[in-house]
C-alpha positions in Angstrom: -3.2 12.9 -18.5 -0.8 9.7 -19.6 -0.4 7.8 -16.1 1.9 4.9 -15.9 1.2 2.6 -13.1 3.4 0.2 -11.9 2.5 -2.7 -10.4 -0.8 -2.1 -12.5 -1.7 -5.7 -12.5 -1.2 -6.0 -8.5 -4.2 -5.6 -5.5 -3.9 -1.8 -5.9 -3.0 -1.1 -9.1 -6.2 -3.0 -10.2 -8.2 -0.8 -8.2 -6.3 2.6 -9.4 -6.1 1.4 -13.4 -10.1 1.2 -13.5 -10.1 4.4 -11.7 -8.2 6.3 -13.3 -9.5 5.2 -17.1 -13.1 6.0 -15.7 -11.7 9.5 -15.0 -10.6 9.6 -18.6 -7.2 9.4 -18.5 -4.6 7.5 -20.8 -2.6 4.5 -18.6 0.6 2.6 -18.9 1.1 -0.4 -16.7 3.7 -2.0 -15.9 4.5 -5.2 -14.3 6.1 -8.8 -14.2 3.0 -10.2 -15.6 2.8 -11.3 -19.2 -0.8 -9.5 -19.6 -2.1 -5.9 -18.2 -6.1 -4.9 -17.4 -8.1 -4.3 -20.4 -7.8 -1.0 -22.2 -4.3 0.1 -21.0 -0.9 -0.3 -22.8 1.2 -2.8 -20.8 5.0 -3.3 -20.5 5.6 -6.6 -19.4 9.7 -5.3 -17.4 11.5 -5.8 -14.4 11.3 -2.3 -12.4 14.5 -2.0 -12.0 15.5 -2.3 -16.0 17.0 0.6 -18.2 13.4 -0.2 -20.5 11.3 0.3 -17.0 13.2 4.0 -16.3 12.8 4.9 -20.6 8.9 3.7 -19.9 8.7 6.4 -17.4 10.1 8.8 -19.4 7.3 9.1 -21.1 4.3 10.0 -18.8 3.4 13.1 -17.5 2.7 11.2 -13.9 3.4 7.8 -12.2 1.5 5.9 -9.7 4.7 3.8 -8.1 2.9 0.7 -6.8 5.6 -2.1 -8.0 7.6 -4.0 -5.5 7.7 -7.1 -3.0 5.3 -6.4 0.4 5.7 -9.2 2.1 7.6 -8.1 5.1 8.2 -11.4 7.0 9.8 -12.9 3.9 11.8 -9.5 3.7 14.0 -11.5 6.8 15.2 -14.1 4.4 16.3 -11.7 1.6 16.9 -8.4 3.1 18.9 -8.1 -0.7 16.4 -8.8 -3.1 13.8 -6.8 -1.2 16.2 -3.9 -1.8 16.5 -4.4 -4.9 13.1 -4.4 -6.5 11.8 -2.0 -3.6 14.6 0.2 -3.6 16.4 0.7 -6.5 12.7 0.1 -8.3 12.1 3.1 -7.1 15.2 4.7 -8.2 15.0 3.9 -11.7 11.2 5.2 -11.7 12.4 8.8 -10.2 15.4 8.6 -12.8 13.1 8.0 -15.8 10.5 10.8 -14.5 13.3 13.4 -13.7 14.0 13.3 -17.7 9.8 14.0 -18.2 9.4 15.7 -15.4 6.7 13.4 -14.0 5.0 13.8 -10.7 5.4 10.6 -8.8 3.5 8.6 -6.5 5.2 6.4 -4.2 3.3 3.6 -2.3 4.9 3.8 0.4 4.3 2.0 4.1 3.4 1.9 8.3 6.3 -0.1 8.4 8.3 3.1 8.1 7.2 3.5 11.5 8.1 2.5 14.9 5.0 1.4 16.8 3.4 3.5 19.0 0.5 3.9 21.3 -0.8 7.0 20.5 -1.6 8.2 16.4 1.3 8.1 14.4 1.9 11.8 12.5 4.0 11.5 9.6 6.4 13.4 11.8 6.7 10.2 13.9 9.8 7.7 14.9 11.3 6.3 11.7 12.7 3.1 13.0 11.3 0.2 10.4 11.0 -3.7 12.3 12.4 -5.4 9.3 14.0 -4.9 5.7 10.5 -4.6 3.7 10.0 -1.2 6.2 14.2 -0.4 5.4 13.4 -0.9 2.0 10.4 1.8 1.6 12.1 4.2 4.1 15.2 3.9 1.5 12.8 4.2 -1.1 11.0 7.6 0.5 15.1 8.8 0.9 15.3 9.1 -2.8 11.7 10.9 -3.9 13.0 13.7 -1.1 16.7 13.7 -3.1 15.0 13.8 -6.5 12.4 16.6 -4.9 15.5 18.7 -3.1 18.2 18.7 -5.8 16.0 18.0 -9.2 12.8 19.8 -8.2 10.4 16.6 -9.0 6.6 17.0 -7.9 7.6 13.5 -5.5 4.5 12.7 -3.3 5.0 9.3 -0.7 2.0 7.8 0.7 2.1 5.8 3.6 -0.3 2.8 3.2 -1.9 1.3 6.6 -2.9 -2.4 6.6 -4.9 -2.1 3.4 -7.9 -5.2 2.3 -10.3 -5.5 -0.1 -11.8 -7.3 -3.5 -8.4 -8.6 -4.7 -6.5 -9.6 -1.3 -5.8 -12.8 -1.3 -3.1 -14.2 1.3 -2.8 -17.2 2.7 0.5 -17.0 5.2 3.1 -14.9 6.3 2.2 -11.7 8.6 1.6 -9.5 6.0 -1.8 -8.5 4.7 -3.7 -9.2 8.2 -7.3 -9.0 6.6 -6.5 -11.7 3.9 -5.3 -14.1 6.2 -7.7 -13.9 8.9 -10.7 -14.3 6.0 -9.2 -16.8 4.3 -8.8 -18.9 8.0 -12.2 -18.4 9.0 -13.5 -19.8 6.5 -11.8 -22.6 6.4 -12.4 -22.9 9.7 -8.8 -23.1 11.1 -8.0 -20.7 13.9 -7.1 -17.2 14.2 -4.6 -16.4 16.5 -3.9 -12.8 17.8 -0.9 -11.0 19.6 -2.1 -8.9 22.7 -2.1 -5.1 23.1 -2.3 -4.9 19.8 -3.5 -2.6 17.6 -4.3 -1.4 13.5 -5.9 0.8 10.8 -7.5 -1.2 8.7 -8.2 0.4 4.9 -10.1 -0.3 2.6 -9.1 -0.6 -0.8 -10.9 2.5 -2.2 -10.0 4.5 0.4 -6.2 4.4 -0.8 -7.3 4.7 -4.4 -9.1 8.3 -3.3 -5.7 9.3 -1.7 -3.4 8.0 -4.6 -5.8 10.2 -7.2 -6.0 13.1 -4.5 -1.9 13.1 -4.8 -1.7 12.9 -8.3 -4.0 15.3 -9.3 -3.7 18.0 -6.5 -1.2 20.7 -6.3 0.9 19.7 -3.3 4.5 20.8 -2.6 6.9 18.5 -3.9 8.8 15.9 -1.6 5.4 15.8 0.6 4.6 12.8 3.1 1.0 11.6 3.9 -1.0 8.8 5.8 -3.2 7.4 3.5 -5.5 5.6 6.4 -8.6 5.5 8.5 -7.4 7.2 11.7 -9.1 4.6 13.6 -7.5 1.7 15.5 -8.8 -1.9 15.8 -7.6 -4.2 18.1 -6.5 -7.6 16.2 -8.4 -9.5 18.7 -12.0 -7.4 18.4 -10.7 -7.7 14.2 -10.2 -11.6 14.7 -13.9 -12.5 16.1 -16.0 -9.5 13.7 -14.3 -11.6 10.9 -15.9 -14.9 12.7 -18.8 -13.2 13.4 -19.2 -12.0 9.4 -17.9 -15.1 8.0 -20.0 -17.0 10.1 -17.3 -19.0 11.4 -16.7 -21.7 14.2 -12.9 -20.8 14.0 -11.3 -20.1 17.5 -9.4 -16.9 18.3 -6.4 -17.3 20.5 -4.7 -14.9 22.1 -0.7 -14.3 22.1 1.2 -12.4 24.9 3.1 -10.4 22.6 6.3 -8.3 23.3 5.4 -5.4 21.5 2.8 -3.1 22.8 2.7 -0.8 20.2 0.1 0.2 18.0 0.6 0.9 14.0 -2.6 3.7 13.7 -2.4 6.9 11.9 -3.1 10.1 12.8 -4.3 11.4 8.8 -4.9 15.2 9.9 -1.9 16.6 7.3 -3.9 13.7 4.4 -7.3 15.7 5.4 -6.1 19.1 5.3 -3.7 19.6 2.3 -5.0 16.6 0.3 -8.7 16.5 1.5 -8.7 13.3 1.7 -11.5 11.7 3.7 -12.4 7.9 3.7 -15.6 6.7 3.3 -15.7 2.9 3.8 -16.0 1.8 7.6 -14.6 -1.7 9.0 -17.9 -3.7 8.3 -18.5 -2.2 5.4 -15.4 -3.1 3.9 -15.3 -6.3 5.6 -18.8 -7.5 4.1 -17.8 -6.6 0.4 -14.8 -8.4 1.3 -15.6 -11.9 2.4 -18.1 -11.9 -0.4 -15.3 -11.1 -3.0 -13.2 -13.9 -1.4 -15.8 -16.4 -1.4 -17.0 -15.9 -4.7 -13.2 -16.4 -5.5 -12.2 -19.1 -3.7 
């Protein structure tokens, strides 16, 4: 199958390129970045270009991975966040409605409004800033190209995903990467209350972006792509200290919000069978090796 990937040179799309070509299929990439992975054909485009919607004209399925994902910076440029994330995504679905492409849309748990129970895919859509406005937008148009234009559209909705390739060093997005990256520099980790996340792992999402584009699902379907299980971010904060081993302190915020971003993946397991395989220390220890071997 010809796959084009955008985003293919990103955290993800690393991970997905390799597995798809091991899986034998033939992969596009696309991104801002002068030079793609090794044994693909890479387009070097702005997603939201008329050459990025003629690029996916041309595949038989798309893994939509491209945009901006750091939601705190969304605040200072609700507009450009809209415009890559949104009308990215627009131009993708407008290219693969004239192939007919199934598409793949990376979408997000800041769709959601926090909650403390599981979140179901059924659950509140109310986003806490533009980056979450900009993927529910995004998820608006793969059900219009799906309802009116018949397009096998599949969104996944990605919770707090880390692994080899994460590397963040501020902001609030991309938890594991930042609390990593402090601990071993020793600076200190600091941690809202009544908090808490499903932490991914990296392959885990790969299984469920391969699952989507290779299984027969009905078109305009939603799924978590997650672990099901929730970790408080101050029990995350001292197992990184603990497997970094770290002298950093871990301080702890009164926080507002006393929600919880955790999925409830039941709908992913049953029509998907998608299962993850990596637990938290697991992932964590393949991790901070990756990061310090790349530091």
């Amino acid at each position: 199958m010809k796959v084009l990937v955008t985003g293919g040179t990103g955290f993800i799309g690393g991970h997905l390129v390799g597995a798809l070509m091991e899986r034998g299929h033939q992969v596009i990439t696309l991104s801002t970045r002068a030079e793609g992975p090794e044994g693909t054909e890479h387009h070097q485009l702005d997603i939201t270009s008329p050459e990025a919607t003629a690029l996916a004209g041309r595949v038989e399925a798309i893994a939509h991975l491209a945009g901006l994902s750091n939601a705190s910076l969304s605040f200072a440029n609700p507009l450009l966040f809209n415009r890559v994330n949104a009308l990215g995504t627009l131009a993708v679905l407008e290219g693969a409605r004239q192939a007919g492409a199934r598409v793949v849309f990376a979408s997000s748990q800041r769709v959601y409004r926090p909650s403390l129970q599981a979140i179901p895919e059924s659950g509140l859509l109310e986003p806490q800033d533009p980056y979450g406005y900009s993927k529910l937008c995004s998820e608006s148009w793969m059900d219009m190209y799906a309802r009116f234009y018949h397009l096998p559209t599949v969104c996944l909705r990605f919770f707090s995903v880390f692994g080899p390739g994460l590397k963040v060093a501020s902001g609030t997005s991309g938890v594991a990467g930042i609390f990593v990256g402090r601990a071993l520099r020793g600076e200190p980790l600091t941690v809202h209350a009544h908090q808490r996340r499903d932490l991914t792992y990296v392959s885990d999402v790969v299984q469920g972006i391969l699952l989507a584009l290779e299984k027969a699902v009905a078109p305009g379907s939603c799924y978590n792509v997650a672990t099901g299980v929730g970790t408080s971010m101050e029990e995350f904060a001292h197992l990184v200290c603990k497997l970094t081993h770290s002298h950093s302190t871990v301080t702890i915020e009164d926080s507002e919000s006393f929600g919880h971003l955790v999925a409830d993946i039941s709908r992913a397991r049953d029509e998907l069978d998608y299962s993850p395989r990596i637990d938290l220390v697991e992932g964590l220890e393949s991790y901070i090796a990756w990061y310090r071997a790349n530091s």
